[in-house]
C-alpha positions as CSV (number, residue, x, y, z in Angstrom):
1,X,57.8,8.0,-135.6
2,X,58.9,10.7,-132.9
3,X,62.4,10.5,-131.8
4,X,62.4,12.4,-128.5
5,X,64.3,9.1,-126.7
6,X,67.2,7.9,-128.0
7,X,68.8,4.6,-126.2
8,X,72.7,3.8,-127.4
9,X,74.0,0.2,-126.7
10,X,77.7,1.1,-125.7
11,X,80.4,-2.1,-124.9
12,X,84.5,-0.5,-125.1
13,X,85.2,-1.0,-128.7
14,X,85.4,0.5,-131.8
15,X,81.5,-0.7,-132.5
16,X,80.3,0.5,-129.2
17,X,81.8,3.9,-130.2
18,X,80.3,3.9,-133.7
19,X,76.9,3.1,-132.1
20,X,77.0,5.9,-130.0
21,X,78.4,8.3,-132.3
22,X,75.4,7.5,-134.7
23,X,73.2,7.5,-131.5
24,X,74.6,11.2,-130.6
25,X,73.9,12.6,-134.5
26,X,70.2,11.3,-134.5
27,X,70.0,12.7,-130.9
28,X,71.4,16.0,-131.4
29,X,69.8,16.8,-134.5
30,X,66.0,15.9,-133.0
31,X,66.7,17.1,-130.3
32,X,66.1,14.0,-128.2
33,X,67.3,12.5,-125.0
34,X,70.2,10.6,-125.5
35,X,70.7,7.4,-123.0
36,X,74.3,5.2,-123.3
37,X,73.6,2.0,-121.9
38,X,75.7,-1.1,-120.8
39,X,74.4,-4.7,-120.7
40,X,75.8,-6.9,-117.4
41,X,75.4,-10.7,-117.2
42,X,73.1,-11.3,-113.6
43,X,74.4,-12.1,-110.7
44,X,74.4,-16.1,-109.8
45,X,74.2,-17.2,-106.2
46,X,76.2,-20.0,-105.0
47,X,76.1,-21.6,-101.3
48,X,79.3,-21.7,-98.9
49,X,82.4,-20.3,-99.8
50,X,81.6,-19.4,-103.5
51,X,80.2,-17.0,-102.2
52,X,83.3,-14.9,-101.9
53,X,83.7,-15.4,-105.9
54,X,80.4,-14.6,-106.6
55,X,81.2,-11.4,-104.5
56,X,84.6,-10.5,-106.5
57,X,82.9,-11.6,-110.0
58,X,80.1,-9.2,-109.3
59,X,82.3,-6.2,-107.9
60,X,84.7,-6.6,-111.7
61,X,81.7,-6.9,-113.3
62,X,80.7,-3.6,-112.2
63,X,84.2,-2.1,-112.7
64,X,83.6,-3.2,-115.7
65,X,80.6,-1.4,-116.6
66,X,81.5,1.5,-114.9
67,X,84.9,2.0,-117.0
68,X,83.0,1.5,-120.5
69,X,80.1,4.1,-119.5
70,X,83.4,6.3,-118.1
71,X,84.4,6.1,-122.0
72,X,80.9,6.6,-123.6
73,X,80.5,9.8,-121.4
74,X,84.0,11.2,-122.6
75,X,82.1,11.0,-126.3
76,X,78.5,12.1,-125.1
77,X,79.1,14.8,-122.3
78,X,77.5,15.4,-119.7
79,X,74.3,16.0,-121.1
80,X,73.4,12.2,-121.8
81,X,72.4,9.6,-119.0
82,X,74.5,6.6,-118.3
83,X,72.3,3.1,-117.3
84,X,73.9,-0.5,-116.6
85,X,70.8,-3.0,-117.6
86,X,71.5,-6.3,-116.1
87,X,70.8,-9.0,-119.0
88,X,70.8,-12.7,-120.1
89,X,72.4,-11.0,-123.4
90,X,72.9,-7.7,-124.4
91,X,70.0,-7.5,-126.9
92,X,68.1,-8.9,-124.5
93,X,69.2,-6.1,-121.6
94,X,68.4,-3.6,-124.0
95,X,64.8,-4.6,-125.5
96,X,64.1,-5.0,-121.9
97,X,65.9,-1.8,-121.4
98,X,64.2,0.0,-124.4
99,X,60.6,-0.6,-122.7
100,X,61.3,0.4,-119.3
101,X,62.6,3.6,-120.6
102,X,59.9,4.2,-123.5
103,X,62.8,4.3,-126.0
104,X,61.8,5.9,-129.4
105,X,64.9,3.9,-130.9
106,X,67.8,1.3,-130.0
107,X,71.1,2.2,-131.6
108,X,74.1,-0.3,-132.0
109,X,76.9,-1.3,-133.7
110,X,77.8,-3.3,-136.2
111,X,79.4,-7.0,-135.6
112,X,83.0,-6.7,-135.8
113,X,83.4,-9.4,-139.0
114,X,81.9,-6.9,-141.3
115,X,83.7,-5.0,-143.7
116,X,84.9,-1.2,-142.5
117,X,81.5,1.0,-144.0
118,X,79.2,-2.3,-143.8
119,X,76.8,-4.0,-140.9
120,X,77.1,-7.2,-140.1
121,X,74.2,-8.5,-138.0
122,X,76.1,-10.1,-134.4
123,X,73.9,-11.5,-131.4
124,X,73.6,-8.5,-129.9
125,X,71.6,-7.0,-133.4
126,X,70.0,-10.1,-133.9
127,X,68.2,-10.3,-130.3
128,X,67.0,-6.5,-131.0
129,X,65.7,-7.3,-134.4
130,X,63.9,-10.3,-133.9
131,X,62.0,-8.6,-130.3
132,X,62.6,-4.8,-130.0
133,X,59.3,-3.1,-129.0
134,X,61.5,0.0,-130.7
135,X,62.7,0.5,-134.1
136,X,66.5,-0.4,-134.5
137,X,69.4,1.7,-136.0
138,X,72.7,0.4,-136.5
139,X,75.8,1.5,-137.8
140,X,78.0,0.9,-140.1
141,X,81.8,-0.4,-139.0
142,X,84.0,2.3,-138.7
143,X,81.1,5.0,-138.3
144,X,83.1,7.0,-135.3
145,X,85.8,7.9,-137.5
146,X,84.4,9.7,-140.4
147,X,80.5,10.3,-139.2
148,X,78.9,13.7,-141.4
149,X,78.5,16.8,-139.1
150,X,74.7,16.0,-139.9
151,X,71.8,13.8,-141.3
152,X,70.5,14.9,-144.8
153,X,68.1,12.7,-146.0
154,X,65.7,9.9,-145.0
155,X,65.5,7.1,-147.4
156,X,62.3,4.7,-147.2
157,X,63.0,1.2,-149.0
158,X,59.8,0.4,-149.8
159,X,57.4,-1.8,-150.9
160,X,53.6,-2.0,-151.4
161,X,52.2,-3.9,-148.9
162,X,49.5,-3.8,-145.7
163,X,52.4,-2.0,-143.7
164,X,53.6,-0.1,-146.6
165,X,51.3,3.4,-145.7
166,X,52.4,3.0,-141.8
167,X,56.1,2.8,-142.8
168,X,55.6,5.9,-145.6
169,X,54.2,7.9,-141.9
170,X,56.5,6.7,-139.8
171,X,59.6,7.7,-142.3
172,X,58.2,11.1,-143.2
173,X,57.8,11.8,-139.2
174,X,61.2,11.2,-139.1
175,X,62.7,13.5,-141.9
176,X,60.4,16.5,-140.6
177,X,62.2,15.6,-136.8
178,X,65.5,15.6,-138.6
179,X,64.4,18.2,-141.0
180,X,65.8,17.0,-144.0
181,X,63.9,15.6,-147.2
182,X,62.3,12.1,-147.7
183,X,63.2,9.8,-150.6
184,X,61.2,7.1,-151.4
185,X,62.9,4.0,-153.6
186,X,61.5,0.9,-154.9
187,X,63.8,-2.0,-155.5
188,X,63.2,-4.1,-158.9
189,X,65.2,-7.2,-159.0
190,X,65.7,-8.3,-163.0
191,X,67.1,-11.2,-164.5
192,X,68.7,-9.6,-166.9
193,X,67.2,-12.3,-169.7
194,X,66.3,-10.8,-172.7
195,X,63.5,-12.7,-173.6
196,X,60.6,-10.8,-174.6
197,X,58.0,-12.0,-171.8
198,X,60.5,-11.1,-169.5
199,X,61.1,-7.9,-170.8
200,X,57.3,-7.3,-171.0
201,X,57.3,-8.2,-167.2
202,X,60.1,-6.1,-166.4
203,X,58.2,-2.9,-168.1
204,X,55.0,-3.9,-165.9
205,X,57.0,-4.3,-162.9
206,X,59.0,-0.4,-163.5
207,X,55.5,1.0,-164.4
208,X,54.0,-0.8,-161.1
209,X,57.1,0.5,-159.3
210,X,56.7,4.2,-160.2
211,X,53.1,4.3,-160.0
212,X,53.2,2.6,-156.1
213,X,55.8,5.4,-155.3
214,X,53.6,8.6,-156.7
215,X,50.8,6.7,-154.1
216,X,52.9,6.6,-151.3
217,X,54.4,10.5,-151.5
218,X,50.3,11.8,-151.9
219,X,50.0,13.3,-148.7
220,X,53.3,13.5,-147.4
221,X,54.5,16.4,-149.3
222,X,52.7,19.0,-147.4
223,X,54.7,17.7,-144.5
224,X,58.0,17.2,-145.9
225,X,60.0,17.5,-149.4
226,X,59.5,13.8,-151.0
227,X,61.9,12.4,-153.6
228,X,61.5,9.5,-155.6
229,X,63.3,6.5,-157.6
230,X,63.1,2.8,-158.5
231,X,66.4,1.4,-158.5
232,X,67.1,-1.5,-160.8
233,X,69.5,-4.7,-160.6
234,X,70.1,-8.2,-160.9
235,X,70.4,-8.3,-156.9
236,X,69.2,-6.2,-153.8
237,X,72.9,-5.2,-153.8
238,X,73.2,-4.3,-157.4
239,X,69.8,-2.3,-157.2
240,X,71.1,-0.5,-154.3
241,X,74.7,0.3,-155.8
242,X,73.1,2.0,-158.7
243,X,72.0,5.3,-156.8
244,X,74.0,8.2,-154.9
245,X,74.0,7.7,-151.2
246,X,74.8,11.2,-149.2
247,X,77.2,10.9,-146.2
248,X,74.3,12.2,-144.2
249,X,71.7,9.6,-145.7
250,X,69.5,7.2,-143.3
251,X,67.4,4.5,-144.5
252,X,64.7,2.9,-143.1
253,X,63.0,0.1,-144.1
254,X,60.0,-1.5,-142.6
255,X,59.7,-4.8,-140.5
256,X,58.3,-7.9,-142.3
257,X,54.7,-8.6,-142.3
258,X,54.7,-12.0,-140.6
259,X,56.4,-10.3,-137.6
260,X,54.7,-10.0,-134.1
261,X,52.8,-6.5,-134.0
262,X,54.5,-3.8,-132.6
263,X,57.7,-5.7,-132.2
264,X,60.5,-5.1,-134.9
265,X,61.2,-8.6,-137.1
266,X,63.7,-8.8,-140.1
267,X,62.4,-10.2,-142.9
268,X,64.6,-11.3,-146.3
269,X,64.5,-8.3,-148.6
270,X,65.5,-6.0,-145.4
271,X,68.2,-8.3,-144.5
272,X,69.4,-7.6,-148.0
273,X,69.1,-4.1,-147.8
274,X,71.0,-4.0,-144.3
275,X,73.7,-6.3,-146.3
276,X,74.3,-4.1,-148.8
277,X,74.1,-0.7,-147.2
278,X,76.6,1.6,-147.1
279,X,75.1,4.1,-144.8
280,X,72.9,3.5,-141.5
281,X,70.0,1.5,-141.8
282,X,66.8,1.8,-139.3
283,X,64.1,-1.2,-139.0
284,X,60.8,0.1,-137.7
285,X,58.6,-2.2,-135.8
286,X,55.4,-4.2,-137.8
287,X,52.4,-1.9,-137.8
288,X,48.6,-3.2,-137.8
């Protein structure tokens, strides 16, 4: 993927801010144009004299946007572009947003529930990963306050599949536009059992694992340095836990299969990986 148009989702607080502080590394380091955006509800029309409350609504729903893209420009400079999208939603705003714009990626936030380091998916995630025509980054809670000085590696969760050699591309575009090494990871979920035809399975499914991986890096390594590993557990999380993550890490993972083309859709094993994750996680959009 080429990352020449970066689009941040900014709303004042502390998740708007680690949004476009992520938003501000990816653009910096790829050099790309770097857009803060702020979703307002429409206008509603109303006959007689509503229409003087329709007027103030509209004029504090401006100050409004005008005082969190006032904030979002003391983080970003000058040197960004500052948009209000009018929206039924702010995921909505910013898919429709995203298009008008030709948006390489859509950077948020994470939904103020989660725990400080993790994503949790709000409405405003949800929207984008269920219909963004771009792939989605978002960030982990508390990003702003202790983001690395750079990215240093892409990390590809992935998995064979009819996708599987568009996402492989897609990722290793993105580490040589970052310039940083790829990593390619498998996840194997075990049982832990110890009986032997699960054990025979397990061996199969490690040999499978390692043998997709050496697949997917032919090709790529002209292009880019490729790493690989197959990380094992009883649980995506476990699997994911058992493998250093570098401050500067981001990892991608593809959109599921049954998704609309060209449209980014979560599917379960990369909601598990964007549960577990400790470091911000991309979703690109389904590939033919």
């Amino acid at each position: 993927m080429k990352i020449d148009n970066v689009l941040a989702g900014v709303i004042p607080e502390p998740r708007g801010r680690d949004g476009l502080a992520l938003a501000m590394l990816l653009a910096r380091q790829a050099q790309a144009r770097l857009t803060a955006a702020t979703v307002q509800p429409p206008a509603w029309t109303a006959p007689g004299p509503a229409r003087a409350d329709q007027s103030a609504w509209s004029a504090y729903l401006w100050e409004q946007a005008d005082a969190t893209l006032t904030q979002a420009r003391q983080l970003a400079g000058d040197d960004a572009d500052y948009v209000v999208q009018t929206g039924k939603g702010s995921g909505r705003g910013l898919v429709e947003l995203a298009r008008k714009l030709g948006a390489d990626v859509v950077v948020v936030g994470s939904a103020p529930r989660g725990g400080k380091g993790r994503i949790s998916v709000g409405s405003t995630a949800d929207q984008l990963l269920h219909s963004s025509s771009a792939p989605v980054l978002l960030a982990p809670k508390g990003y702003a306050e202790a983001s690395p000085p750079a990215f240093a590696r892409v990390t590809l969760a992935y998995r064979r599949g009819r996708c599987a050699d568009a996402a492989v591309k897609e990722a290793a575009q993105a580490a040589v536009s970052l310039d940083v090494p790829l990593r390619l990871v498998t996840l194997v979920i075990s049982s832990g059992r110890r009986a032997r035809i699960e054990q025979d399975m397990l061996l199969r499914l490690r040999e499978q694992a390692a043998a997709d991986l050496k697949a997917a890096a032919r090709g790529q390594r002209r292009r880019v340095q490729v790493e690989m590993e197959v990380l094992e557990g009883g649980t995506v999380g476990h699997a994911m836990s058992t493998t250093q993550w570098q401050p500067g890490e981001l990892i991608i993972c593809a959109s599921s299969g049954t998704g609309p083309l060209r449209r980014v859709f979560l599917g379960d094993t990369s909601i598990k990986i964007v549960q577990a994750a400790i470091r911000p996680v991309m979703i690109l959009t389904r590939q033919a």
